[in-house]
C-alpha positions as CSV (number, residue, x, y, z in Angstrom):
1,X,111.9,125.0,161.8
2,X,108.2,125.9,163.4
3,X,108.5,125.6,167.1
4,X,105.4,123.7,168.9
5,X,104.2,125.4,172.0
6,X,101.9,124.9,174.7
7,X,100.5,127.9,176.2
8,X,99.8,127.3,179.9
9,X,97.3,130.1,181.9
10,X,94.5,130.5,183.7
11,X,93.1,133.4,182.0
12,X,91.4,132.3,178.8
13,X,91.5,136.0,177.4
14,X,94.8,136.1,178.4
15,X,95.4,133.1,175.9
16,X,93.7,134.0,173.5
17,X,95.9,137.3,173.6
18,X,98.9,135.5,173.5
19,X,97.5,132.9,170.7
20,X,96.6,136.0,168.2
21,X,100.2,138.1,169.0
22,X,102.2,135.1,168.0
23,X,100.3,134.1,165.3
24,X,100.7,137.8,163.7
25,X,103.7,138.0,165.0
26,X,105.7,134.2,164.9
27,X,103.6,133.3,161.2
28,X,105.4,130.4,160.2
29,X,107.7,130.3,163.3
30,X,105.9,128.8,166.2
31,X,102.8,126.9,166.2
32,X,100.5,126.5,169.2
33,X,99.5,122.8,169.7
34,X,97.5,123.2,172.8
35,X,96.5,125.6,175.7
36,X,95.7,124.9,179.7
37,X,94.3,126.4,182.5
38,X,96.1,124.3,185.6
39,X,98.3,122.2,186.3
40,X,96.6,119.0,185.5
41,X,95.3,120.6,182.1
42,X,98.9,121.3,181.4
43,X,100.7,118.1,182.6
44,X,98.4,116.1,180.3
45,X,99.2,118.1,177.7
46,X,102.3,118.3,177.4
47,X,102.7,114.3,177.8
48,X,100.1,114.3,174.7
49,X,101.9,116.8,172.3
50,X,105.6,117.0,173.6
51,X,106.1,120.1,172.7
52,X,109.6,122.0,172.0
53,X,108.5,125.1,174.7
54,X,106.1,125.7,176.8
55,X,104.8,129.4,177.5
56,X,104.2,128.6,181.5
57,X,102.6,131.2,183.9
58,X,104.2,130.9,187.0
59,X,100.7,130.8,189.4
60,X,98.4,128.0,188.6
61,X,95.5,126.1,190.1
62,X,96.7,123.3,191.6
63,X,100.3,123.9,192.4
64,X,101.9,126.4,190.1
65,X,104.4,126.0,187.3
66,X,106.9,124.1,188.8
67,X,104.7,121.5,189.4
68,X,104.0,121.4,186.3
69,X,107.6,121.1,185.0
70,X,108.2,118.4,188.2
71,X,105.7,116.4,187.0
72,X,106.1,116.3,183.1
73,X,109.7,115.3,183.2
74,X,108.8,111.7,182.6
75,X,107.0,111.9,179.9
76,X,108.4,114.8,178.2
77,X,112.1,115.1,179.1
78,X,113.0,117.4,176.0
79,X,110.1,120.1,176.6
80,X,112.1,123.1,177.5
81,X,110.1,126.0,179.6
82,X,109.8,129.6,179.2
83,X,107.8,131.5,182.2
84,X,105.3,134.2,181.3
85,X,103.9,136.2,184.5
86,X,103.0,139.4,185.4
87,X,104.7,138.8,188.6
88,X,108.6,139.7,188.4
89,X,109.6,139.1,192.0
90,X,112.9,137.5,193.1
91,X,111.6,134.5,194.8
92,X,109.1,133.7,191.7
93,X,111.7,134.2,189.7
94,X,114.5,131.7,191.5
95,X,112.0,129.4,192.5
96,X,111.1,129.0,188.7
97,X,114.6,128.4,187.3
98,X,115.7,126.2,189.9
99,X,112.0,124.3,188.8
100,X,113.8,123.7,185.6
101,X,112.7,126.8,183.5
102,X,115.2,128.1,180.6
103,X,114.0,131.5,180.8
104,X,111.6,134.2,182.4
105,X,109.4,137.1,180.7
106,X,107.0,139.6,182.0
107,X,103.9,139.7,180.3
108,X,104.7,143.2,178.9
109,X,106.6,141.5,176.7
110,X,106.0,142.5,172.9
111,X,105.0,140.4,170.6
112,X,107.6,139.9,168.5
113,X,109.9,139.5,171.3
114,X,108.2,136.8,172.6
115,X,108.6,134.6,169.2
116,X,112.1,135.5,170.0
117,X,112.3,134.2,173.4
118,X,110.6,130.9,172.2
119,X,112.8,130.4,169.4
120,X,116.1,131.0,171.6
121,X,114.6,128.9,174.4
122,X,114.0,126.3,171.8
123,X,117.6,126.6,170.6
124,X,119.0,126.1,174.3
125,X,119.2,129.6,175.2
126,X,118.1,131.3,178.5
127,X,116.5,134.2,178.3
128,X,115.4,136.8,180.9
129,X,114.0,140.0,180.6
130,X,116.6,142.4,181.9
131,X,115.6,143.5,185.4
132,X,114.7,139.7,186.0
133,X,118.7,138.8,184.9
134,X,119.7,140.6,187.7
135,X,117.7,138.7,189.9
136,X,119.3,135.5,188.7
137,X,122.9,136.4,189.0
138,X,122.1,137.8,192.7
139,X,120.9,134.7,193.5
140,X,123.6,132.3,192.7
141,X,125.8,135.2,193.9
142,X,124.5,134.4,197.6
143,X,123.0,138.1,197.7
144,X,119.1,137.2,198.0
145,X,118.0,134.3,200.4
146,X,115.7,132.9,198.1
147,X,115.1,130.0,200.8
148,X,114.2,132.9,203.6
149,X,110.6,132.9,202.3
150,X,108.5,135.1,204.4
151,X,105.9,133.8,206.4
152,X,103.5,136.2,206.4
153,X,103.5,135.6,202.6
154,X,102.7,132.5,202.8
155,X,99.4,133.6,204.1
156,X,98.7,135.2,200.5
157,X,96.6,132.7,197.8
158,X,98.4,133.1,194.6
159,X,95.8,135.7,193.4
160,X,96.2,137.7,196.6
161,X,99.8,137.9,195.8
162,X,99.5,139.5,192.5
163,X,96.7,142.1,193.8
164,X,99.1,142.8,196.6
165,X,102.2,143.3,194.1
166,X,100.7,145.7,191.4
167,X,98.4,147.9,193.8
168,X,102.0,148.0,196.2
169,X,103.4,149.5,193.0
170,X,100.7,152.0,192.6
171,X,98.4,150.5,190.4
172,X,94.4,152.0,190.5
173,X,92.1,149.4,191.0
174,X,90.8,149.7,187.9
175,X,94.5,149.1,186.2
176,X,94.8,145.7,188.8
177,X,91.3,144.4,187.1
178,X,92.4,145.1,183.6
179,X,95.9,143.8,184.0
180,X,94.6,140.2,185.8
181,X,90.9,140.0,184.0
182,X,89.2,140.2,186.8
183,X,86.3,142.8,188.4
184,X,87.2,146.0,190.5
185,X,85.0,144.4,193.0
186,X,87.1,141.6,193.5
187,X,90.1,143.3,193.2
188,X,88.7,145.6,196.3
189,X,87.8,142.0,197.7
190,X,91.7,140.7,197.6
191,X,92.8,143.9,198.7
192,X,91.2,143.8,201.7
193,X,92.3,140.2,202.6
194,X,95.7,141.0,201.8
195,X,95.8,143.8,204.5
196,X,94.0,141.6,206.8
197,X,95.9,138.9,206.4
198,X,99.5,140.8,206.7
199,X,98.0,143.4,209.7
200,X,98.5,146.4,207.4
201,X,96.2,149.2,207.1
202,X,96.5,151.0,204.2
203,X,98.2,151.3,200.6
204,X,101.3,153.0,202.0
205,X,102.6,150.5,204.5
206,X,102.1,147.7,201.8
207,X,104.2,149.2,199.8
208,X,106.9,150.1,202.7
209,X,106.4,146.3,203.4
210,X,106.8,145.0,199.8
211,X,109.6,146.4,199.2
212,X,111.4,145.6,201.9
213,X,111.6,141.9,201.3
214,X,111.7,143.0,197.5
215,X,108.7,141.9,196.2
216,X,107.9,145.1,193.9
């Protein structure tokens, strides 16, 4: 059986991407009904097509993906959800599943592996990509206070957040525009509010503070 799927980002390439892997990829196995860029986009769409999954990115214009998922369970209470982010921190992770997500992939997910995560998600499954498991079972294991969120984190818009994350891994500039479509000069831009924002000066202590509250 075809699975329908709404795809649900706020990088058009990005969809697009994702639109040409699973068609080559999922031919004859999943079928994408409709594609949006925020939440509203994405709420009205899945009240329109009910879909069996939506791909969901976890950081959205106006209120994220668990907005999303709070505010389509009226209208489409069989939809199940399957996050796609480049972000693969704890408290994105938790805070999605407890939002009412089935399962969570990175976006360096393969092609064929993500038809496979659909169709399992579709089937009831959850499905996590490995590392993010872990996450998960520390969680309901009481070792990771999801609820502790950090305040100077809070500071961060959502795109400041993923800047921070991939350049406090070690990501070049020019590897943080490619990865999130966006220019070196506004990477360069974020970067600089991000250290602003959390008092740091420079690449290393943002890493020394990232991974501390095990964001990386």
């Amino acid at each position: 059986m075809t699975v329908r799927i709404v795809i649900v980002d706020d990088h058009a390439m990005f969809r697009s991407g994702v639109r040409a892997e699973l068609s080559s990829a999922g031919a004859g196995q999943v079928e994408v009904v409709a594609e949006a860029a925020d939440v509203d986009q994405a709420v009205t769409a899945i009240a329109e097509h009910r879909p069996d999954v939506v791909l969901l990115d976890v950081h959205l214009p106006g209120g994220g993906g668990v907005e999303v998922m709070r505010r389509s369970q009226g209208t489409a209470p069989d939809t199940r959800y399957l996050a796609l982010s480049v972000s693969d921190a704890a408290e994105d992770v938790i805070g999605t599943i407890r939002g009412g997500a089935r399962g969570y992939v990175t976006k360096t997910i393969t092609g064929p592996e993500l038809v496979s995560a659909i169709k399992r998600v579709a089937d009831g499954d959850a499905v996590f990509s490995p590392r993010l498991a872990g996450f998960v079972l520390d969680a309901f294991a009481g070792s990771i206070e999801v609820a502790a969120v950090d305040e100077d984190l809070d500071r961060l818009t959502e795109r400041e957040r993923e800047v921070m994350r991939l350049i406090a891994r070690g990501y070049a500039y020019k590897e943080v525009a490619k990865e999130l479509f966006i220019s070196i000069k506004t990477v360069e831009t974020h970067m600089s509010n991000v250290l602003r924002k959390l008092q740091l000066s420079s690449r290393h202590e943002l890493t020394r503070w990232a991974s501390d509250r095990r964001l990386l």
